[in-house]
N, C-alpha and C positions, 0 to 999 in steps of 0.2 A: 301522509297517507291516512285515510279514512278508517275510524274502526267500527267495529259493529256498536259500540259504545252509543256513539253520533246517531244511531236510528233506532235505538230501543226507547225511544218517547215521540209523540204528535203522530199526525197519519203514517206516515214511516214506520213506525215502532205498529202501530195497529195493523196496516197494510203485511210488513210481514208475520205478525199472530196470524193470520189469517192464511195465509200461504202456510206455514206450518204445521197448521190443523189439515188444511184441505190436503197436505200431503201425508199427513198422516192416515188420515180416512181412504184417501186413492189405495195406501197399499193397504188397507183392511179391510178384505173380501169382506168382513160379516159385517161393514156396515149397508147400510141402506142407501138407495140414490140418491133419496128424499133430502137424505143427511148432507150428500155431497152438493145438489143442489142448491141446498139453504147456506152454502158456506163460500159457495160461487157468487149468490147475490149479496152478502155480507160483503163480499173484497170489492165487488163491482161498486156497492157502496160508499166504501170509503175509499175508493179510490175517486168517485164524484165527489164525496165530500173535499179532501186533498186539495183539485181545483180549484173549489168556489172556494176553500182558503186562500189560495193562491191568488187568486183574482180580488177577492173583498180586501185583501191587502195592499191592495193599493190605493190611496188617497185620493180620492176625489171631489170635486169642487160642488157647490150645489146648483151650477149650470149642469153637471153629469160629466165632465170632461174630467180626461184623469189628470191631477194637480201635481203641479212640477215645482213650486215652492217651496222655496227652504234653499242654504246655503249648503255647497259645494263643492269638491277638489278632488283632482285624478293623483293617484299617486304613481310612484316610479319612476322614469328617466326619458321618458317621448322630449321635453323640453329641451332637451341637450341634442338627441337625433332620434326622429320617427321611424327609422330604419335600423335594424339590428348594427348593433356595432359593441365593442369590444371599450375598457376602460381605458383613460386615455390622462395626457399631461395637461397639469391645467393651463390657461392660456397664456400667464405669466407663474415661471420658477417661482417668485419669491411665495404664492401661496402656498405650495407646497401642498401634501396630501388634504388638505383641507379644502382644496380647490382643484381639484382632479376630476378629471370625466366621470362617473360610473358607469358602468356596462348595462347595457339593455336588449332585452330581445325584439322592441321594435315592437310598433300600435299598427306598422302597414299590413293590410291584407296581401299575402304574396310573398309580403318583403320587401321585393324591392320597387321603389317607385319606376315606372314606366316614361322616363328622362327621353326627350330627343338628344342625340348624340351634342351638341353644341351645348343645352341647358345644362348634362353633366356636368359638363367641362366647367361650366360655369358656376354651379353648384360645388366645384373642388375646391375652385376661386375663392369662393367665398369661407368655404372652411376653412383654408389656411391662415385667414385672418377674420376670423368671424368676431374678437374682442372692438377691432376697428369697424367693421361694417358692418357687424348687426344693429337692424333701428330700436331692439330692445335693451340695448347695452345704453342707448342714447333715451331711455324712457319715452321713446314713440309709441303709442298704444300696439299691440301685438297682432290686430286683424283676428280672422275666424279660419281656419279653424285652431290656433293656436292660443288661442285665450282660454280656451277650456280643459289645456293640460297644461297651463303653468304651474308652476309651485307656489301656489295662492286661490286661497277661497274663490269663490263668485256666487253672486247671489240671483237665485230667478224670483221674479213678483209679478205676478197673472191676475189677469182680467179676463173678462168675457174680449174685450177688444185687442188688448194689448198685450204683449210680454216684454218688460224690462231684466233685462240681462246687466248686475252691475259688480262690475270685477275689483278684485283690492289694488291688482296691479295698474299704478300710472290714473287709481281713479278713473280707466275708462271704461264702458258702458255703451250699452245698443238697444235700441225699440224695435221691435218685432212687430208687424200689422199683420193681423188674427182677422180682420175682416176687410182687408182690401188688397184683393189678390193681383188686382189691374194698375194697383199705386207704382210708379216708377221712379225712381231716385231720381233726384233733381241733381247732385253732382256724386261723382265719387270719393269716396270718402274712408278713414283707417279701419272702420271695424263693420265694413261694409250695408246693404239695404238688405233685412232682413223680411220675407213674407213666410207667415205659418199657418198650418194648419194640423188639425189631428188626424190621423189615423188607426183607431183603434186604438188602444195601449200607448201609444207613441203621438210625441209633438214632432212634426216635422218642417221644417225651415230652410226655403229657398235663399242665400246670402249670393247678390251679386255687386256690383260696382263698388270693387276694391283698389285701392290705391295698388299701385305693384311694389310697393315700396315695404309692403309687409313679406317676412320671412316665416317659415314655418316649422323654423326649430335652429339652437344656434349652430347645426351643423349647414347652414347654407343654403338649405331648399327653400326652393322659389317657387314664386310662379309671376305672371304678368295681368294687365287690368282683364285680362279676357278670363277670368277665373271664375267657375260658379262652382259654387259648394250649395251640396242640398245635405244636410244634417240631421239625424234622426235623434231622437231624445225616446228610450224607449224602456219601462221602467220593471225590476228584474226583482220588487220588492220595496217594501216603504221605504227601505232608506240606502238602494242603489238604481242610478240607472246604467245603461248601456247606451255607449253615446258612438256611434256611426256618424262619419262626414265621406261622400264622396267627393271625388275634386276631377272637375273638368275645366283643361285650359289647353287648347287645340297649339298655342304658341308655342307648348312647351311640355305638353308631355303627350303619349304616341297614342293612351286610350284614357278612358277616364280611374279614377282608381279609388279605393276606401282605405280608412281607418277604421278603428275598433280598438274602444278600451272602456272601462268600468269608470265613472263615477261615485263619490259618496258624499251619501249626507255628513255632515258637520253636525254631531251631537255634543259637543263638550258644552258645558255650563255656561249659559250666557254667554256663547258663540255669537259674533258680530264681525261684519266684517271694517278691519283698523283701514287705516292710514298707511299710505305708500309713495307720496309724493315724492315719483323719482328724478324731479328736473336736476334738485342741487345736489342728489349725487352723480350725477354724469355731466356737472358744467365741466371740472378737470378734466374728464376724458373728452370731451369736446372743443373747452376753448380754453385749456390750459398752455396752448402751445401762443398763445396772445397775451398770456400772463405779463407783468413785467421782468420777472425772473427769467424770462426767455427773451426778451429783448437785450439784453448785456451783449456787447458786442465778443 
């Protein structure tokens, strides 16, 4: 909870002096209108001043467009299930509390995602064994929109033409085309064909022609190659944005639908984004069962 503490400095702390006075003048017949007037354009004031802080706080490039560069990561539990759900067993006993679900209240707008009756079903499927069939268990790049709430940095680098998007997880990475709105993906591909553009305050990015083979969290949800996500990037102060994906995929879900969750900058000292090369830890879960310890009769 908030205390009066948190507003007794910057426009806040001004804005209410200002409120304070002017009611204190309201209830005192013997002052003058004059007085009361000059204390209505003081607030109006800084209350525009407040604004243009507001808004000069935000970084921008010396094209004029506001600057989205700098390293990245959402925190919380969207990774595990985008949808509200409750804390849960991890996927094998022997981890133990160390590898437990945590609970979250879910990034969907609504709540719950808008499933045709068959994709739920489908969707349970896959949660029951999401250790085996998740392609993020196996270091397959994560697709869009789940690259930008794993539990790992990512990094954006801007151009007048281009946005590179390049994530710690599995080293994969995405170019964005900033000025060619007509360009069409020649195949599809794991972290799909990204086009952007600004709008105001906000980068926005059309992501189509996605492999179907990407998941959107390891509780199961899917979608199929008919998937378009348009993405907002939209910025809430120098060092968070507010990151929006809608997701329309007619195969598989009944209308189109959003997420919503905060990103932050990464300030720690000589912040960089490491090494994550996950092929060699997921050969065993993959081709341990071709080992020769499993061939013994």
């Amino acid at each position: 909870m908030q205390t009066n503490s948190q507003f007794e400095s910057g426009c806040l702390g001004d804005i209410l002096t200002a409120l304070t006075t002017m009611e204190t003048d309201m209830n005192n017949l013997a002052k003058t209108r004059s007085r009361i007037t000059s204390i209505l354009i003081i607030f109006l004031g800084l209350l525009t001043g407040c604004q243009t802080t507001e808004i000069s706080s935000i970084p921008m490039t010396a094209d004029g467009n506001p600057d989205f560069g700098g390293i990245w990561q959402a925190l919380g539990s969207a990774h595990y299930n985008i949808e509200p759900h409750a804390a849960d067993f991890p996927p094998l006993p022997m981890l133990g509390a160390a590898g437990a679900v945590p609970a979250g209240l879910g990034v969907v707008v609504g709540e719950t995602i808008p499933y045709r009756t068959a994709a739920r079903a489908q969707q349970k499927a896959n949660k029951e064994n999401w250790l085996a069939l998740d392609p993020v268990a196996k270091c397959y790049m994560p697709g869009i929109p789940r690259a930008n709430y794993m539990p790992f940095p990512f990094q954006i680098i801007q151009s007048s033409e281009h946005i590179v998007m390049a994530y710690e997880f599995a080293s994969a990475s995405r170019l964005v085309y900033m000025n060619r709105p007509d360009f069409e993906a020649p195949v599809f591909s794991w972290m799909g064909h990204g086009r952007g553009r600004f709008e105001g305050n906000s980068l926005v990015i059309d992501v189509t022609d996605q492999v179907p083979d990407t998941w959107l969290d390891h509780a199961g949800n899917h979608h199929t190659d008919a998937l378009q996500v348009t993405e907002r990037y939209t910025h809430m102060g120098p060092n968070v944005l507010m990151y929006e994906a809608i997701l329309i995929d007619p195969n598989v879900y009944t209308k189109p639908w959003t997420i919503r969750l905060p990103l932050y900058r990464r300030i720690d000292e000589n912040m960089q984004l490491l090494e994550f090369k996950c092929v060699e830890f997921a050969e065993e879960l993959m081709y341990g069962h071709l080992s020769k310890d499993e061939e013994a009769p």
